[in-house]
C-alpha positions in Angstrom: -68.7 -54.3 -18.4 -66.8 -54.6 -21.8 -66.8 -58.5 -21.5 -70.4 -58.8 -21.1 -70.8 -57.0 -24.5 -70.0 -59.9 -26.5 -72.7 -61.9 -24.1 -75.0 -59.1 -24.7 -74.7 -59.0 -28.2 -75.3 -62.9 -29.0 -79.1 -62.3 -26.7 -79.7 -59.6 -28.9 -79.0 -61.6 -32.4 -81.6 -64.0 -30.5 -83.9 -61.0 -29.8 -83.6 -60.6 -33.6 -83.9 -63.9 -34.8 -87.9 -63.8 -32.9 -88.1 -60.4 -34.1 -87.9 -61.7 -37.9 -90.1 -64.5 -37.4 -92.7 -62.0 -36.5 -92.0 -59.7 -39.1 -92.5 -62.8 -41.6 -95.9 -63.7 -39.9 -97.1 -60.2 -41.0 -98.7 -59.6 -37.6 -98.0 -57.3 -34.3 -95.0 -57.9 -32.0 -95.6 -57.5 -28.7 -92.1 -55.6 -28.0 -93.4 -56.1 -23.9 -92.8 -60.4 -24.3 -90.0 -60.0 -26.3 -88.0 -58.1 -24.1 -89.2 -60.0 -21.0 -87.1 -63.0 -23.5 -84.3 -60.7 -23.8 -83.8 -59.8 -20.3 -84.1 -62.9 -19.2 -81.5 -64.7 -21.3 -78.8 -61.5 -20.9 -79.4 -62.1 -16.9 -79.2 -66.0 -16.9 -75.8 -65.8 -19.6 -73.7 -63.1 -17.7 -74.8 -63.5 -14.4 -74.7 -67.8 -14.0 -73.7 -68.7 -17.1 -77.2 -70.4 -18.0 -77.6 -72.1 -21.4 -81.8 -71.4 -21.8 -83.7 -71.0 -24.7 -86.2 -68.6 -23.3 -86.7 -65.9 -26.7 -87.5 -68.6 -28.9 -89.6 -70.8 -26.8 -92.6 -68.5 -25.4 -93.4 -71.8 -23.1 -89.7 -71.8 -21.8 -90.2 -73.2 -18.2 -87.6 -70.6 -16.9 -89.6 -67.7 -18.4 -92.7 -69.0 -17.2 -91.5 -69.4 -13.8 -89.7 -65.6 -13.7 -93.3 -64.1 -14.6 -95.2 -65.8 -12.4 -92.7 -65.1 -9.7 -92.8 -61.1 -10.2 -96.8 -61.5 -11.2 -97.5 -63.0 -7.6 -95.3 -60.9 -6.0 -97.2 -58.2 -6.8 -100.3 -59.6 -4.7 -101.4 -58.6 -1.3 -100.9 -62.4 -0.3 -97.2 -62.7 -1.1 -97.0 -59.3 0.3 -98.3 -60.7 3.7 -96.6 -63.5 3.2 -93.2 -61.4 3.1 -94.0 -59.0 6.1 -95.0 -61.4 8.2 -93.0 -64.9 7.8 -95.1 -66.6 10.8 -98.2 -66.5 9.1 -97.0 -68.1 5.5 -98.1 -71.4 5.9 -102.1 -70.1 6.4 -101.3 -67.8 3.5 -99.5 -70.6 1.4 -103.3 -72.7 2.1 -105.9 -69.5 1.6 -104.2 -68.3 -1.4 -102.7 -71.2 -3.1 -99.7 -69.7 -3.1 -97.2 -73.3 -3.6 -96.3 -72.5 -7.1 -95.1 -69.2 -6.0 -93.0 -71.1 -3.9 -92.1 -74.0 -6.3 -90.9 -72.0 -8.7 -88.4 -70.3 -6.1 -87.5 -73.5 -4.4 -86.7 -74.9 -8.2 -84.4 -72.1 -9.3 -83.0 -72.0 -5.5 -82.0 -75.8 -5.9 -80.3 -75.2 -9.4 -78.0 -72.7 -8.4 -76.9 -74.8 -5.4 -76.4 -77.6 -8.0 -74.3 -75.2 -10.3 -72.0 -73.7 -7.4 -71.5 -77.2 -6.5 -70.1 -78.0 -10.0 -68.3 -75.4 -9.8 -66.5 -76.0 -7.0 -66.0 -79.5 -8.1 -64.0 -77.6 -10.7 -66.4 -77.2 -13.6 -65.3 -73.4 -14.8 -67.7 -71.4 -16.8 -66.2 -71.0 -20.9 -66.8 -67.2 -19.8 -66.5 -65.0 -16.6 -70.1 -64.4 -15.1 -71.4 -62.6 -11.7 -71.7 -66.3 -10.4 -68.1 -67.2 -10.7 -67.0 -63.7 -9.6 -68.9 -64.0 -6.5 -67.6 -67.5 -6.0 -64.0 -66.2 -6.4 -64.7 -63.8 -4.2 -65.5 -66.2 -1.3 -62.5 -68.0 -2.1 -60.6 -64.8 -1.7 -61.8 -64.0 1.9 -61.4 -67.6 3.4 -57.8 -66.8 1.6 -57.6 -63.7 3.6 -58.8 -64.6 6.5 -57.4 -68.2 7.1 -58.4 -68.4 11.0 -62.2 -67.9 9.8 -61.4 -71.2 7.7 -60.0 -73.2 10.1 -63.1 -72.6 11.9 -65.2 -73.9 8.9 -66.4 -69.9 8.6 -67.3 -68.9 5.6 -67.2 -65.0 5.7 -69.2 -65.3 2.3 -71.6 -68.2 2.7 -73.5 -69.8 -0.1 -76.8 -68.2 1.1 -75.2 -65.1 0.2 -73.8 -66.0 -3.1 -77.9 -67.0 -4.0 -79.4 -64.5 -2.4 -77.3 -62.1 -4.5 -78.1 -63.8 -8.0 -81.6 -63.4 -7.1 -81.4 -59.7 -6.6 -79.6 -59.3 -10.2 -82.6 -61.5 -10.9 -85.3 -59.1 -9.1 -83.1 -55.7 -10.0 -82.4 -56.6 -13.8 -85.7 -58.5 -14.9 -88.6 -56.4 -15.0 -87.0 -53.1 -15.2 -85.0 -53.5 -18.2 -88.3 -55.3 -19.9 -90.1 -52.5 -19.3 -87.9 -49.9 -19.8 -87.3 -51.6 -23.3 -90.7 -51.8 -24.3 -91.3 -47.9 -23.6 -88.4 -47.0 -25.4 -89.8 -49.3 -28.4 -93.3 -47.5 -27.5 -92.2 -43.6 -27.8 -90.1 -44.3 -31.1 -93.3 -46.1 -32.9 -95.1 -42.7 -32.2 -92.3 -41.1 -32.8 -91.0 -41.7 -36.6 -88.7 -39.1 -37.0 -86.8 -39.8 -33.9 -86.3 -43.0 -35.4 -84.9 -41.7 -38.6 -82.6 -39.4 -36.4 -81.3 -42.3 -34.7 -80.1 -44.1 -37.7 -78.4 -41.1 -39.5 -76.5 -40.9 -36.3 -75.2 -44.8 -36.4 -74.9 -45.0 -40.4 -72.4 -42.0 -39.8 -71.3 -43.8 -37.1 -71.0 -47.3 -37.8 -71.5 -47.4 -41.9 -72.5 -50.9 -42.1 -70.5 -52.2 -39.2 -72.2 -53.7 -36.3 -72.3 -51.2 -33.5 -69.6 -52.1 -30.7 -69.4 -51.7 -27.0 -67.9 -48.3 -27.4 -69.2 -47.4 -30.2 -72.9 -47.4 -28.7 -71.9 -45.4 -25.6 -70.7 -42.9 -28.1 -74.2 -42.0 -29.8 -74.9 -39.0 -28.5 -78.8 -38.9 -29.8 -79.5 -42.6 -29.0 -78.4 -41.3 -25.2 -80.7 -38.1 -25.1 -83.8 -40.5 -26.1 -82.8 -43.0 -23.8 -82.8 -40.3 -20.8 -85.8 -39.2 -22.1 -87.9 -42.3 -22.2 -86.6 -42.9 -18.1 -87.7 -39.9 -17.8 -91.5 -39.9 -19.0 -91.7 -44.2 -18.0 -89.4 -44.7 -15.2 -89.6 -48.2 -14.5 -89.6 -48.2 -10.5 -91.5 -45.8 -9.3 -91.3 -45.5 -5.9 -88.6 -47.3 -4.7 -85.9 -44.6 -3.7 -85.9 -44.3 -0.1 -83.4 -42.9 1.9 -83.4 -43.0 6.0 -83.5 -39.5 7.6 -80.2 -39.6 10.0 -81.2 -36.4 12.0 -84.0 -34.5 13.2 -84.2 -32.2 9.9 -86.9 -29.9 8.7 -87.6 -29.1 5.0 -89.6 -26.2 3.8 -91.1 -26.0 7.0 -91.7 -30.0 7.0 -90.6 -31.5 10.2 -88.9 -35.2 9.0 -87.3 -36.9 12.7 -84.2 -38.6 12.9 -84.7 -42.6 11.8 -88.2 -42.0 9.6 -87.8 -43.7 6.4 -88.6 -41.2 3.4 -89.6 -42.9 0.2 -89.3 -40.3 -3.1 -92.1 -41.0 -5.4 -89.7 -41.1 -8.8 -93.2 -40.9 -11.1 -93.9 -37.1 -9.3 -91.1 -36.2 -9.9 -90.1 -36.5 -13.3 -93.8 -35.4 -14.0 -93.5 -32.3 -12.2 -94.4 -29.2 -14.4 -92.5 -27.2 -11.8 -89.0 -29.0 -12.8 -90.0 -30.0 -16.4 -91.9 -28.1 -18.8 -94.2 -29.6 -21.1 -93.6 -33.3 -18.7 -95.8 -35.3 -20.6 -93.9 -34.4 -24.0 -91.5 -36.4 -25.6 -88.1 -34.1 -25.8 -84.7 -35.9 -26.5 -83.4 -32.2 -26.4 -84.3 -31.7 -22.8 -80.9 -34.2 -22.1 -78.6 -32.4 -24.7 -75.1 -32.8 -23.4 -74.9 -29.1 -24.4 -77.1 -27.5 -22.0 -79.3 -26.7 -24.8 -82.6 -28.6 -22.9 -83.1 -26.5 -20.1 -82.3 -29.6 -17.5 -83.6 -28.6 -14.1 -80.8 -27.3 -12.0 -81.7 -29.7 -9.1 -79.2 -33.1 -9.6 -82.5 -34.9 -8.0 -85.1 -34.2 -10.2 -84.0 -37.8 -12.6 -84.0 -40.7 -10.4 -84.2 -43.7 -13.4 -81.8 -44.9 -11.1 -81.3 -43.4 -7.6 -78.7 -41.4 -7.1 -76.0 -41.3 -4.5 -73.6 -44.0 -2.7 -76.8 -45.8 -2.9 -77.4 -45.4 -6.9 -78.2 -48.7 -8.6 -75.1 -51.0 -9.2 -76.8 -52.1 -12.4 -77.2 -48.2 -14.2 -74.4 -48.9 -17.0 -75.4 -52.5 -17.5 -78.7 -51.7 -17.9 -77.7 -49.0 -20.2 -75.6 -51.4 -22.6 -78.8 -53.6 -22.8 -81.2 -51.0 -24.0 -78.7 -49.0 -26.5 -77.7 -52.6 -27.8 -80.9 -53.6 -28.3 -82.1 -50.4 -29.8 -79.2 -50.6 -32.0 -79.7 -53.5 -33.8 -84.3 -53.0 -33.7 -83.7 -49.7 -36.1 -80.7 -50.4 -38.7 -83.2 -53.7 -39.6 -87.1 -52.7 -39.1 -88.7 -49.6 -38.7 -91.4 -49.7 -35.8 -94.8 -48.3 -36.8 -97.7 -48.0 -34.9 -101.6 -49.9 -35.1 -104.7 -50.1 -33.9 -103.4 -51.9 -30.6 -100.3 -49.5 -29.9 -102.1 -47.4 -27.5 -101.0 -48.7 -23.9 -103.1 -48.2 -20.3 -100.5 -48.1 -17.8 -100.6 -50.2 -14.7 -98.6 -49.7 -11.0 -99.4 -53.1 -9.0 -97.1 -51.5 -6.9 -93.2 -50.4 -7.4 -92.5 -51.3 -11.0 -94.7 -49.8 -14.0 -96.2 -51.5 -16.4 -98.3 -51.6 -20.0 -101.7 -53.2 -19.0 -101.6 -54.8 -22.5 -98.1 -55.1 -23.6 -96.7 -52.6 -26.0 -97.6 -53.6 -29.8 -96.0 -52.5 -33.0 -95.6 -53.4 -36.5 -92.2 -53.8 -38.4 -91.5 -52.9 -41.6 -88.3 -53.9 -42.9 -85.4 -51.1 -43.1 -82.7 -53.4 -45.0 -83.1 -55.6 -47.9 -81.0 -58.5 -48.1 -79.0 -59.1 -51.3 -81.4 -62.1 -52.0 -84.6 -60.8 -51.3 -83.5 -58.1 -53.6 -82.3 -59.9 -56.4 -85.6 -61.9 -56.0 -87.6 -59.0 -56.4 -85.8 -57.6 -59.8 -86.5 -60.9 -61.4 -89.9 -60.6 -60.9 -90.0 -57.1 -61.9 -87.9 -57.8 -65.1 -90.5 -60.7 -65.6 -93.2 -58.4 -65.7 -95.1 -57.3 -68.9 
């Protein structure tokens, strides 16, 4: 995880650069798109080692591709499509759903083309999840040389893709979102946002914040938690396969029934959290000082148990990285379009209309400031 955070750290300076060119334009940001950027460039850095330039070009063909690949997923069509493999082709024909497929088929035929440089002996400048999962097939024909006699690859390529596109599918959307909201709740919330910087100016000073160092902020966690909590991004995905005929407060659940735990419900439930619609950093207070719900399952950003998402603490870095860096240079205030109308096409949560905020600049540059005292000395 530590040597991702210097990957990390360049896609947020890029985060930053579109950030400031916003700022300059004097109009909304849409904190929604500009985190779909982000994402997508930390994803295709650390996990393939992709060069793209998808915060700064809006029309990147990359960025285009990933939305339109989770926007049709969403539909009933693709659904289908998914569920029942047979009937694609009259699917593919009624719904026009090619570019769907082109856009998989494209990215599909790239990564073959990369693991095929790769094992030409093209190495990546920097360890990614590609090269790792490469070296791991290596390893097991290694291992196992009677499987590669037989031309057997334990850990075929099919694998190695199919895996990149769940870090795709898994770290996308969710960390997007999950940015967005956390932008959302501190526009409407100013004085968390002041709170946030005393804690990294005594902190940092006027370093910039390291891998460690952003683990250690104690506040920045709480409002982290907290945002999860109130806009989990998935929500309704943990499900869990009952094992044994089992009843539950007199419910009667029978060995091999899928259960599926609707995350939303329960972090809104006024029966485990007081107040659930609130905004309360202090309910996560290492300290005990929130009054957390005594049940371990009542915050599932993440799922919990041996099947708890492998990509919690990278997700984590992203956001408190990201967060970081937004409030020691702007301060986000809200306008007129900062109210959001929440959408669930169906697992991931969204805001119907992005999530919209003004910047106002925290830090002035040595030159801007020296540019402004000349014009005030100047001045009659």
């Amino acid at each position: 995880m530590k040597q991702m955070a210097p990957i990390v750290r360049s896609c947020v300076d890029g985060m930053m650069e579109v950030l400031e060119e916003r700022y300059q334009s004097h109009e909304p940001v849409d904190m929604l798109k500009a985190a779909q950027g982000y994402s997508l460039d930390v994803i295709t850095k650390c996990a393939f080692a992709w060069q793209v330039n998808c915060q700064k070009n809006p029309n990147d063909p990359l960025l285009l591709g990933v939305r339109k690949i989770f926007e049709e997923a969403e539909s009933p069509a693709v659904q289908n499509a998914i569920r029942f493999p047979v009937l694609r082709s009259v699917l593919t024909a009624l719904y026009r759903l090619s570019d769907y497929y082109r856009v998989m088929h494209r990215m599909i035929d790239n990564l073959c083309h990369v693991i095929a440089l790769r094992r030409q002996g093209q190495k990546p400048t920097a360890t990614d999840m590609l090269q790792l999962m490469l070296e791991a097939q290596a390893g097991a024909e290694d291992t196992h040389p009677e499987a590669a006699r037989r031309d057997v690859h334990l850990i075929e390529d099919r694998h190695v893709v199919g895996n990149a596109f769940i870090f795709l599918a898994a770290g996308f959307e969710t960390t997007a979102t999950s940015l967005g909201f956390l932008v959302y709740l501190l526009a409407t919330h100013p004085d968390e946002q002041e709170r946030l910087c005393a804690e990294m100016e005594a902190s940092f000073g006027e370093d910039e914040p390291t891998y460690e160092g952003a683990q250690s902020l104690k506040r920045l966690d709480m409002v982290v938690q907290e945002s999860l909590r109130i806009y989990p991004p998935v929500v309704l995905f943990v499900s869990r396969r009952c094992q044994k005929d089992t009843t539950i407060m007199g419910q009667f659940f029978p060995a091999g029934v899928n259960i599926m735990i609707p995350t939303w419900h329960l972090h809104h439930d006024p029966a485990l959290w007081q107040d659930p619609f609130e905004f309360r950093p202090e309910r996560f207070d290492p300290e005990g000082n929130g009054n957390l719900p005594q049940h371990p399952a009542a915050f599932l950003p993440f799922g919990m148990g041996p099947r708890l998402c492998i990509g919690k603490r990278f997700a984590l870095l992203e956001l408190k990285m990201a967060a970081c860096r937004i409030l020691r240079e702007y301060r986000l205030l809200p306008c007129e379009k900062t109210p959001i109308k929440l959408v669930v096409p169906s697992i991931i949560i969204n805001p119907e209309r992005g999530v919209l905020v003004k910047l106002e600049r925290r830090r002035v540059d040595s030159k801007s400031a020296a540019t402004n005292t000349s014009r005030e000395t100047a001045a009659p």
